[in-house]
C-alpha positions as CSV (number, residue, x, y, z in Angstrom):
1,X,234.6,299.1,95.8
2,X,231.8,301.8,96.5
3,X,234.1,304.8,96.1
4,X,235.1,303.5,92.9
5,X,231.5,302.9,91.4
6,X,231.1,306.2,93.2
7,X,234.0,307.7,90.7
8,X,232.7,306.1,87.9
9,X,229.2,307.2,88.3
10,X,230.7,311.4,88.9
11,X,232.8,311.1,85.6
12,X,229.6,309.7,83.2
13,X,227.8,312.5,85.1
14,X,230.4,315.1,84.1
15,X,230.4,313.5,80.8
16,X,227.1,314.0,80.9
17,X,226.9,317.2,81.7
18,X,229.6,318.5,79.2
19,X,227.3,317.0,76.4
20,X,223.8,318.4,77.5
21,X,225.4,321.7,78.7
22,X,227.1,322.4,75.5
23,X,225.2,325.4,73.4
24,X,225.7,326.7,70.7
25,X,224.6,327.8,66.9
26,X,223.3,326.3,64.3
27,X,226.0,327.5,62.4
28,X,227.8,325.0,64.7
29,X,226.3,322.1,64.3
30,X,228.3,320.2,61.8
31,X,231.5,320.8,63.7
32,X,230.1,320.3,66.7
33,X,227.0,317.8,65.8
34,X,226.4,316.8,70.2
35,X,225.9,320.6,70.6
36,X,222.7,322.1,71.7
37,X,221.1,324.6,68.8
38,X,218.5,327.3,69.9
39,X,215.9,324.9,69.3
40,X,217.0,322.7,71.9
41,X,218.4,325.2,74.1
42,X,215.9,324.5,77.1
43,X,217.8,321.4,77.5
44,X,220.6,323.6,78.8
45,X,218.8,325.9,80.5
46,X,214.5,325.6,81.3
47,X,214.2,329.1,81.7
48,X,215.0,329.2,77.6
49,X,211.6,327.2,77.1
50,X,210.0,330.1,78.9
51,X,207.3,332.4,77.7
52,X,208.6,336.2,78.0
53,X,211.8,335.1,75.6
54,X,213.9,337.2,73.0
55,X,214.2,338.1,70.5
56,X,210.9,338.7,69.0
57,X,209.5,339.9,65.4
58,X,207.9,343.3,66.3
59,X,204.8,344.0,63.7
60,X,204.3,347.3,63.5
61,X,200.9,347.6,62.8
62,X,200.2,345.6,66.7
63,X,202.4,348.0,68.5
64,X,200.7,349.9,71.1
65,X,201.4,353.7,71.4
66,X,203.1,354.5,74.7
67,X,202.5,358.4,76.0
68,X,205.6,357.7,78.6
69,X,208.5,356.1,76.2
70,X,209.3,359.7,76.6
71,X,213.3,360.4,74.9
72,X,215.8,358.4,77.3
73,X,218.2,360.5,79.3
74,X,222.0,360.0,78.8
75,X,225.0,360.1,81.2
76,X,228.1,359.3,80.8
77,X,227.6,358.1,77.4
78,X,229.6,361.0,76.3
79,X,232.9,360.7,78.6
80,X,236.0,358.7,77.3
81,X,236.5,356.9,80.4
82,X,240.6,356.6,82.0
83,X,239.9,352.8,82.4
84,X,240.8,350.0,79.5
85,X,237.6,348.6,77.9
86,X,238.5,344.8,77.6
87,X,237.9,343.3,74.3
88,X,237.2,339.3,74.2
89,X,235.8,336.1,72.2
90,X,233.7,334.4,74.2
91,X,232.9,331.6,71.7
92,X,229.9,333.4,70.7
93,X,230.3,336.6,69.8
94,X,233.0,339.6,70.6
95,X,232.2,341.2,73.8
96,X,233.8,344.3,75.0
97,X,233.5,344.8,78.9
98,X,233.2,348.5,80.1
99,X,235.3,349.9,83.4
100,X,233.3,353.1,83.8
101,X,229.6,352.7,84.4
102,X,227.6,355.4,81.9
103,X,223.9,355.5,82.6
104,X,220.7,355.9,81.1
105,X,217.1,356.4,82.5
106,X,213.7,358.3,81.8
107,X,211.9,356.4,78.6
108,X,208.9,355.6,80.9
109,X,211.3,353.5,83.6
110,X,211.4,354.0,87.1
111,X,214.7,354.1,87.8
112,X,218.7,354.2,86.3
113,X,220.8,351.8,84.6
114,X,224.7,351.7,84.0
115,X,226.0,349.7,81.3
116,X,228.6,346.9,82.0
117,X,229.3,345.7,78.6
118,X,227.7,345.3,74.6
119,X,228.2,342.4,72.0
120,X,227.2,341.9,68.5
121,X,225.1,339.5,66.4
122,X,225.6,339.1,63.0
123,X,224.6,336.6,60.2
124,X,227.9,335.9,57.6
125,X,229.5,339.2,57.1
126,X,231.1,339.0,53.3
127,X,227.4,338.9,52.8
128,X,225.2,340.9,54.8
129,X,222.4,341.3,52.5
130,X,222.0,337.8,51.2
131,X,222.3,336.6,55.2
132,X,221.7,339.0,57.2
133,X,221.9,338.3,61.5
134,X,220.0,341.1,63.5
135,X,218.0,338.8,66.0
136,X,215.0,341.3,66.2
137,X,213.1,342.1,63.0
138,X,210.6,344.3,61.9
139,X,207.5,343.3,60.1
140,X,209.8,340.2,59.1
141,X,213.1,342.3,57.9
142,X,217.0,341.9,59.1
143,X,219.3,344.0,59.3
144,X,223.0,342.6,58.9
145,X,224.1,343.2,62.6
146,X,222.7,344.1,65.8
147,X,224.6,345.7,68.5
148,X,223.3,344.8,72.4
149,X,224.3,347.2,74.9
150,X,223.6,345.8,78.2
151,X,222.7,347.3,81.6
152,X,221.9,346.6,85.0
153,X,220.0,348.6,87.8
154,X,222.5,351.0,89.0
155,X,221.7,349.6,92.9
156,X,223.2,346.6,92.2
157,X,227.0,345.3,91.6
158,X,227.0,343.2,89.1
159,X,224.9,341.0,86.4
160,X,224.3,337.9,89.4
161,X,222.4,340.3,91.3
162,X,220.3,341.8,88.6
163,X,219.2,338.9,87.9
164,X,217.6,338.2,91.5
165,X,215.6,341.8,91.1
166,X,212.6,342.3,89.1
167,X,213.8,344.4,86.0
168,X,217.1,344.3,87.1
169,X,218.3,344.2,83.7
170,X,217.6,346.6,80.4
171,X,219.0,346.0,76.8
172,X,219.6,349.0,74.5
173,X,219.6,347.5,71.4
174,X,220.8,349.2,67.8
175,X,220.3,347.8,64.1
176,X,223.5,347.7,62.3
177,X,222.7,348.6,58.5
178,X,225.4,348.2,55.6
179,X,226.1,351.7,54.2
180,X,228.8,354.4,54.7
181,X,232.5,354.1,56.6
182,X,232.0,354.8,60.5
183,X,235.2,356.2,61.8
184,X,234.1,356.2,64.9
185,X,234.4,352.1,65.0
186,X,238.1,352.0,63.2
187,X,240.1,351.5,66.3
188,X,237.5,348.6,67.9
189,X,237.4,346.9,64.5
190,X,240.9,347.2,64.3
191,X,241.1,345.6,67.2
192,X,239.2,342.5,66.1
193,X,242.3,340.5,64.7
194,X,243.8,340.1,67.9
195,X,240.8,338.2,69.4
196,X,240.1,335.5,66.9
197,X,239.8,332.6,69.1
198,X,237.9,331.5,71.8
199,X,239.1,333.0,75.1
200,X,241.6,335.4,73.5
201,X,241.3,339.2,75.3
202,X,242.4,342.5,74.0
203,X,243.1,345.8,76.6
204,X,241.6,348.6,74.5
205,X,241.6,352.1,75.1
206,X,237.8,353.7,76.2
207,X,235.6,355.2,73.7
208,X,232.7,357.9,74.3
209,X,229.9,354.9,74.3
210,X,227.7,357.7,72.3
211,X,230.4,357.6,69.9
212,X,229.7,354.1,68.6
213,X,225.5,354.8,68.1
214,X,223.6,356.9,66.0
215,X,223.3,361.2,67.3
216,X,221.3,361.2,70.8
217,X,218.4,363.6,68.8
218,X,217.5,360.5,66.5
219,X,217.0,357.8,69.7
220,X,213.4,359.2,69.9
221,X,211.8,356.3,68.2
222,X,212.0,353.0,70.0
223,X,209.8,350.2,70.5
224,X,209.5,348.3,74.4
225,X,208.8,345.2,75.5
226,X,209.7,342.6,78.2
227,X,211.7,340.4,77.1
228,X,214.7,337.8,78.1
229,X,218.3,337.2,77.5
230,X,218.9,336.0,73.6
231,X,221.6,333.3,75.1
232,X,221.5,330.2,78.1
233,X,220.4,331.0,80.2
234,X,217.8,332.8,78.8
235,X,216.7,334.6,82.0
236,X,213.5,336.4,81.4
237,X,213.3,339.7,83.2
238,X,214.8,341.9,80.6
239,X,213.4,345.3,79.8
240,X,214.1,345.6,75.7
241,X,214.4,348.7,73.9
242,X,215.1,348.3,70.4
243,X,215.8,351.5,68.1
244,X,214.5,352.3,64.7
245,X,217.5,354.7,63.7
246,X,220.3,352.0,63.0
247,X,224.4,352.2,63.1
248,X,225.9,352.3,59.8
249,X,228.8,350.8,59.2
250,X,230.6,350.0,55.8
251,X,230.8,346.6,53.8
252,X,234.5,346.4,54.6
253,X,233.7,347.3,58.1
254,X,231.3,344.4,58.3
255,X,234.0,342.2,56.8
256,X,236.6,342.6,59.3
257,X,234.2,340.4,61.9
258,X,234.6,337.6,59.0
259,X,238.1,337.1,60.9
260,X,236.5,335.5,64.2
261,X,236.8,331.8,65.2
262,X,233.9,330.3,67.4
263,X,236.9,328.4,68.7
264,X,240.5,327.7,68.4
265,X,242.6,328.0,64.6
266,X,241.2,325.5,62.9
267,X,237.6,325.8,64.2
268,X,234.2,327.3,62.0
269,X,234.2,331.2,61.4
270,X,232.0,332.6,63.7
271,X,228.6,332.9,61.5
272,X,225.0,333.2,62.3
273,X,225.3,333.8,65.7
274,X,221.7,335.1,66.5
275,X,218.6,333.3,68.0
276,X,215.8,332.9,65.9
277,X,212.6,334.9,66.8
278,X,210.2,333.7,69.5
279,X,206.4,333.6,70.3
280,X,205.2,336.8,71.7
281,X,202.9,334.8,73.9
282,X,200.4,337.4,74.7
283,X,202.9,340.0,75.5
284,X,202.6,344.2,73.6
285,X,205.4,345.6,72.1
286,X,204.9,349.3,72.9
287,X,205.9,352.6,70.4
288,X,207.3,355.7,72.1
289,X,204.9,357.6,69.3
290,X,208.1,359.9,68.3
291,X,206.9,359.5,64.8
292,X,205.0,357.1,62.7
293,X,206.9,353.7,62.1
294,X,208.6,353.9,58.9
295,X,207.0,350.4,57.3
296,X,203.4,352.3,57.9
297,X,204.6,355.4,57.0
298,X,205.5,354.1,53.4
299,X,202.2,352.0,53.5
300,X,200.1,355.9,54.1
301,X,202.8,357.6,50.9
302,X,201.3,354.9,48.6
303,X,198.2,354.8,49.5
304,X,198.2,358.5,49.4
305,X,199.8,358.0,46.4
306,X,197.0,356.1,45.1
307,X,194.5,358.5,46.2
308,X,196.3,361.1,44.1
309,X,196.0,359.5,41.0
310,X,192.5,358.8,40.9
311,X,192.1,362.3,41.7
312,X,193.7,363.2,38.8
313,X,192.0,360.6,36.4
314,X,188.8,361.5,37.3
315,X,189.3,365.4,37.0
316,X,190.9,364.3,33.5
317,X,187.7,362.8,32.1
């Protein structure tokens, strides 16, 4: 009698568990209405209740110039690796996991990183400008798409371990703008129809990593901060640095990710998949100073503008 109330007791736990544990989008919610939304995400995970989370809205007139967010230094990111990237739906986004390990350092850190994979966020991609999904903003703008290449320290194996370091892991991440055709992402978007559905997996062949973000000589301009993962379980510990030169890619090419399923056949197209911003709490988002940020810099044009044309009137008078 005790081992069966015992049995009972573990299968309302696991029922439980598969209720509470469940997160997902907004976007979600009506298919999946017991599913966890960002809002209630710390009921997956604590650490998503936390103070040091991402993403975050970065105004640009707060950000704190930086002397050392000196250019970041490349390697690898250049070399088509021999190894298959491998391409999947996770239920969440597409993720493509990398076999070679490129690196990147300098920008003020203390030590290398090597990349072991990069996702996408998006908003609904027939219509990037009316609903756009970058999860970080500037000064309250979106951009259509964000790409999240993700790195640990180079000293340790995998993403477990990183997180059991201090800094152990750093986010490049990219705005994705609607403009021209990017070649460069044909043969990944491509690729895309054969990994509609939740826990379908693709063997691509390697690109140059470089290849799928803007030239190296306009990665100058970034903004820092210390952030956590966008996604349960939210570990905080993240070094963030978030680029103001964005990857274009075309309206068509932005289509093609209308294709994805958050789940089987017959489930919701995968929409919306970001995290909404979150409370800086305190912490500084800090400019690497290559230039001025372009918001202020067309704030100094008109006021300069401005000062111009009262110039003028008076001398006219």
């Amino acid at each position: 009698m005790e081992l069966l109330l015992l049995a009972l007791c573990c299968l309302h736990f696991l029922k439980t568990e598969a209720v509470v544990g469940n997160w997902c989008y907004r976007s979600q919610k009506c298919e999946q209405p017991q599913c966890e939304d960002p809002p209630r995400w710390y009921l997956v995970n604590k650490d998503c209740n936390g103070n040091k989370q991402s993403p975050v809205n970065i105004v640009t007139k707060n950000v704190v110039f930086d002397k050392s967010l000196k250019p970041l230094t490349f390697e690898g990111y250049d070399v088509k690796g021999s190894a298959k990237w491998t391409l999947e739906n996770n239920g969440h986004t597409v993720k493509v996991t990398l076999n070679s390990s490129p690196k990147f350092g300098g920008g003020g850190l203390g030590r290398k990183y090597k990349a072991v994979e990069f996702h996408l966020h998006w908003g609904v991609p027939r219509e990037p400008q009316n609903i756009p999904g970058s999860e970080h903003s500037i000064d309250g703008e979106k951009y259509p798409m964000e790409l999240h290449v993700v790195h640990i320290r180079e000293d340790v194996p995998n993403v477990t371990e990183a997180k059991k370091i201090p800094e152990g892991l750093a986010v490049l991440a990219f705005f994705v703008k609607a403009d021209k055709e990017n070649t460069n992402y044909a043969t990944l978007l491509s690729e895309l129809e054969n990994v509609q559905f939740k826990g379908n997996t693709k063997q691509i062949d390697p690109l140059p990593l470089m290849s799928l973000l803007p030239p190296e000589e306009d990665l100058r301009k970034y903004y820092r901060y210390e952030g956590s993962l966008t996604t349960p379980d939210c570990h905080q510990g993240v070094i963030w640095t978030i680029f103001v030169k964005p990857v274009e890619l075309s309206l068509s090419q932005l289509a093609k990710f209308a294709t994805l399923h958050f789940d089987s056949s017959n489930s919701s197209a995968m929409t919306e998949n970001f995290r909404p911003p979150q409370p800086l709490n305190g912490r500084e988002v800090l400019w690497s100073g290559a230039s001025i940020p372009l918001p202020l810099a067309k704030l100094l044009l008109l006021l300069l503008a401005l000062a111009l044309s009262c110039t003028l009137s008076s001398l006219g008078h």
